[in-house]
N, C-alpha and C positions, 0 to 999 in steps of 0.2 A: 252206604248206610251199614250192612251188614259187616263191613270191614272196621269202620267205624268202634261200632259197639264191640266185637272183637278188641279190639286196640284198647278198647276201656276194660273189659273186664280181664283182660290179660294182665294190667295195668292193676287194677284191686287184687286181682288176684296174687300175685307177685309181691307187689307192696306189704301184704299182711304176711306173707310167706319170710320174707325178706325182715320183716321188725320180728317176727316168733324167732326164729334165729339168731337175728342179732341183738335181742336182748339177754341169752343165757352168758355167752360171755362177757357183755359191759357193765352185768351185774357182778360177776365174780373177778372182773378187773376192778368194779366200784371197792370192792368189800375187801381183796386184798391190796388195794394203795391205799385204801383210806380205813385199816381194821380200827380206827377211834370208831367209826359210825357204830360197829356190830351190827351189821345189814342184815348179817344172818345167824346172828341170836335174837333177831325178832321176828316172832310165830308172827305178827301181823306182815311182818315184808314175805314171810312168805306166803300168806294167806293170800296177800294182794299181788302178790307177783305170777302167783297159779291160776287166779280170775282173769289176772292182763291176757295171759298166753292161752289159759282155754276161750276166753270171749275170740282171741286174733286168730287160733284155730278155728271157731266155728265161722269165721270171718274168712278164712281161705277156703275152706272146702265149700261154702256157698259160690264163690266169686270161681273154686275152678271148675264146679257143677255146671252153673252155668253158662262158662267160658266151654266147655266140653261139650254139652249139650247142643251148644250155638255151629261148631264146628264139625261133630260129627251129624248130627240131626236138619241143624237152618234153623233150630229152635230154641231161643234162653228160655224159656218157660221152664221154673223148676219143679221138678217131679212132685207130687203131693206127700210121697212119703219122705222128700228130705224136710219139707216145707211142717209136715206134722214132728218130725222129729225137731226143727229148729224150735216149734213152739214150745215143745216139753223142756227144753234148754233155756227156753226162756225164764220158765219159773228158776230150774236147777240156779241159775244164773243171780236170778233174784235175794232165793235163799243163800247165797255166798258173800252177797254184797250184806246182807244182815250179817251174818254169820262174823264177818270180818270185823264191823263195830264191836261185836262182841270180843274178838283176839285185841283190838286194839287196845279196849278198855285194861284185860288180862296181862298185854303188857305195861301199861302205866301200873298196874298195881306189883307186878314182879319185878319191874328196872326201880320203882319210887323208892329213896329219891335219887338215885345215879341215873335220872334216864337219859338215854344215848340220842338226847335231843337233835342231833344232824341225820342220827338212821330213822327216826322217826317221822322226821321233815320230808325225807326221801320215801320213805315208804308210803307215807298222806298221799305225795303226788302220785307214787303209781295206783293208789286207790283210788283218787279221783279220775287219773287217766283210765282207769278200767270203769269206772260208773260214767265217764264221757262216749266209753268205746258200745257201751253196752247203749245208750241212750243212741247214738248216733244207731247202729244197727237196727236195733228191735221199735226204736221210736218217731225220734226226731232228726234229720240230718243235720249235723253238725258242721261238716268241712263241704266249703264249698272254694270255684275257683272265680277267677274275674266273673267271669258272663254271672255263676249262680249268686253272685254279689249284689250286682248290678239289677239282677230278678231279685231278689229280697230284699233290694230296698224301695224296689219301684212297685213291689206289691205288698210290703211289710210284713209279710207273713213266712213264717217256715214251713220248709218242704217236709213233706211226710220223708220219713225215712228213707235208705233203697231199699229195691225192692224186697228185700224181706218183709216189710210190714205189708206192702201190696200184697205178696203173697200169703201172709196170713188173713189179711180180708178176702181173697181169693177164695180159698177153702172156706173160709165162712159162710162166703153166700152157697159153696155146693154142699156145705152139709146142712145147708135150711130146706 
């Protein structure tokens, strides 16, 4: 069991590690093959490009806390002070994704009417993939595999998030 979970959070952890990394270069191989887009004459790709990588950083350092914790301790239980710091990220998190509508809108009024309608197609999706990353984290589990399929359809309902949302009911019930 214990090896198990190991295997899995090694597994998150790495994975977020592993896309934080490999998106700084596939974005500046995007932007220089393809400079029609102007990827990065747009304040919104990079509003939304900063959210993608900070949500996937707070996304690794959870997954290697408690990959660390598991190994050196026998315990993934996350500390309370990463777990209160995740939540204050939560909001920070919140207000970026607002924040961002508002770059978006800034750019439609400064490209109008030349706008760079392909860097702005690209840049939508990584804003939605960052309000997907951030939902999946702090809310609702979004990615599941066979077996978590096969449970969601046979009980219709979605998983609460990982454990970060546990751990923020966690600390809820000890500071009542």
């Amino acid at each position: 069991m214990k090896k198990t979970l190991e295997n899995r959070l090694a597994y998150l952890y790495s994975g977020e590690l592993f896309s934080i990394i490999i998106f700084v270069p596939t974005s500046y191989l995007i932007n220089y093959a393809l400079p029609n887009l102007q990827l990065y004459s747009l304040y919104s790709f990079w509003v939304s490009f900063i959210l993608l990588e900070f949500l996937l950083l707070q996304g690794t350092i959870y997954w290697y806390i408690k990959l660390k914790r598991l190994r050196n301790e026998n315990n993934p239980i996350t500390p309370i002070k990463v777990v209160r710091r995740l939540h204050s990220l939560k909001t920070v998190n919140m207000i970026v994704i607002v924040i961002t509508i508002i770059v978006f809108a800034f750019d439609f009024i400064k490209w109008y009417p030349s706008l760079p309608l392909g860097g702005l197609i690209i840049t939508l999706f990584i804003y939605i993939f960052a309000i997907l990353e951030f939902i999946n984290y702090f809310y609702i589990q979004l990615s599941y595999n066979i077996s978590g399929i096969k449970d969601l359809l046979r009980n219709r309902k979605l998983k609460t998030s990982c454990s970060m949302n546990k751990d923020f009911k966690r600390i809820k019930k000890l500071e009542l």
